[in-house]
C-alpha positions in Angstrom: 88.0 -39.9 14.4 88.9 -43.6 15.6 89.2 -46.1 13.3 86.6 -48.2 15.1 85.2 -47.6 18.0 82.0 -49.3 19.3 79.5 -47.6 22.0 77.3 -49.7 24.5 74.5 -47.8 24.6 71.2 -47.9 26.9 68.6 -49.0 24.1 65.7 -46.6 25.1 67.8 -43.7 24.8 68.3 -43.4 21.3 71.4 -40.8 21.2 69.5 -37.6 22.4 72.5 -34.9 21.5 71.7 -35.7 17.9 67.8 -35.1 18.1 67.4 -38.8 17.4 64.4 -40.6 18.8 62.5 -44.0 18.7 60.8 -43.3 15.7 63.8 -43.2 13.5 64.8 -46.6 14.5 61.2 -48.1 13.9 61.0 -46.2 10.7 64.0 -48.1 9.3 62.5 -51.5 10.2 60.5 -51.3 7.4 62.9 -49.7 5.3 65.2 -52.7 5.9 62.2 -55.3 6.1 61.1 -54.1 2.7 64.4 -54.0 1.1 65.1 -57.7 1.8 61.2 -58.6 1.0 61.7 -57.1 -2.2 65.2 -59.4 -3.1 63.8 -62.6 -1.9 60.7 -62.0 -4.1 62.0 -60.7 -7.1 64.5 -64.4 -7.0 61.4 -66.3 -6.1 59.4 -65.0 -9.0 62.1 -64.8 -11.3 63.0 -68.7 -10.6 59.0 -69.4 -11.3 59.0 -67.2 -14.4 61.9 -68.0 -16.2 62.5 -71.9 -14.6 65.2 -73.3 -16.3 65.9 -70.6 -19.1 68.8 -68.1 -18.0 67.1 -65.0 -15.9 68.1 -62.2 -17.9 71.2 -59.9 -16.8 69.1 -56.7 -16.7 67.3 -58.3 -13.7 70.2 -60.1 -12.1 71.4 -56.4 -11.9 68.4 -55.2 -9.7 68.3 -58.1 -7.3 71.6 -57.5 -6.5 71.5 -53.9 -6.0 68.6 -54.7 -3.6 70.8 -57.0 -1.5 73.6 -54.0 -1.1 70.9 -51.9 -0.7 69.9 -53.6 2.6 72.8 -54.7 3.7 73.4 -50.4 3.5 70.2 -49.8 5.7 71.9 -52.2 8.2 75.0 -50.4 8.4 73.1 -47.1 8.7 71.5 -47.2 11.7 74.6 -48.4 14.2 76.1 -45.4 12.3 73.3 -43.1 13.3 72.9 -43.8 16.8 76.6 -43.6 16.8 76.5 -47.4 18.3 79.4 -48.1 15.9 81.8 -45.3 14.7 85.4 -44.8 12.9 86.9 -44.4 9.6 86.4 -48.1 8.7 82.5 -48.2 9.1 82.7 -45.3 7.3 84.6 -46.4 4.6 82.4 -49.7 4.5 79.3 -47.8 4.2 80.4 -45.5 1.8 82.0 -48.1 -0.3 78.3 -50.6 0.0 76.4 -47.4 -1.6 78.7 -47.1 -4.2 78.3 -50.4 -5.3 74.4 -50.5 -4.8 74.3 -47.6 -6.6 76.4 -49.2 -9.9 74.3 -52.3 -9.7 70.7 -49.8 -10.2 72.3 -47.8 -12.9 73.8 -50.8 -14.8 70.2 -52.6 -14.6 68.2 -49.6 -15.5 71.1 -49.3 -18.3 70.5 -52.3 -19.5 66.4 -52.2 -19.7 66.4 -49.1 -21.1 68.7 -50.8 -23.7 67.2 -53.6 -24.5 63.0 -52.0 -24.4 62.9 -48.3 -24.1 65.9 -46.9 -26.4 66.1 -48.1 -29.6 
């Protein structure tokens, strides 16, 4: 496997060994359009709610693991339609979930602390 290699692809013709089609691609536009709807939101009604008190860690926590969240559905489709490939992207994408994936537990940690488990 390269370490990066990147593929100039005809757009309509969405990498057809892999049984990928147009549909996949537009599928993820919401996926990634939601994602990043969701963070700017939750910061916009976070600012309103809490104003100039300190927002809470617990919610800091989601917000951020909806950022890495998106920036992961970004990554995935080049990595899909194989438009960008190697051991870095991998490596990049790999290490984005990881850290997506920390930032949900810790904030689901950290409400079920401080309302659901005492």
């Amino acid at each position: 496997m390269p370490i990066l290699e990147f593929h100039i692809l005809n757009p309509l013709n969405f990498a057809p060994t892999l049984g990928l089609s147009l549909f996949v691609i537009l599928i993820h536009i919401p996926i990634v359009g939601g994602f990043g709807f969701a963070a700017f939101y939750i910061i916009k009604y976070l600012k309103k709610f809490y104003g100039e008190r300190p927002v809470p860690q617990e919610w800091r926590m989601f917000w951020l693991a909806l950022i890495w969240t998106t920036i992961h559905e970004f990554i995935e489709v080049p990595m899909l339609y194989q438009w960008v490939v190697g051991q870095v992207l991998l490596i990049v994408f790999f290490f984005v979930q990881l850290i997506a994936g920390i930032y949900l537990v810790w904030g689901a940690y950290l409400l079920a602390k401080k309302y659901g488990l005492k």
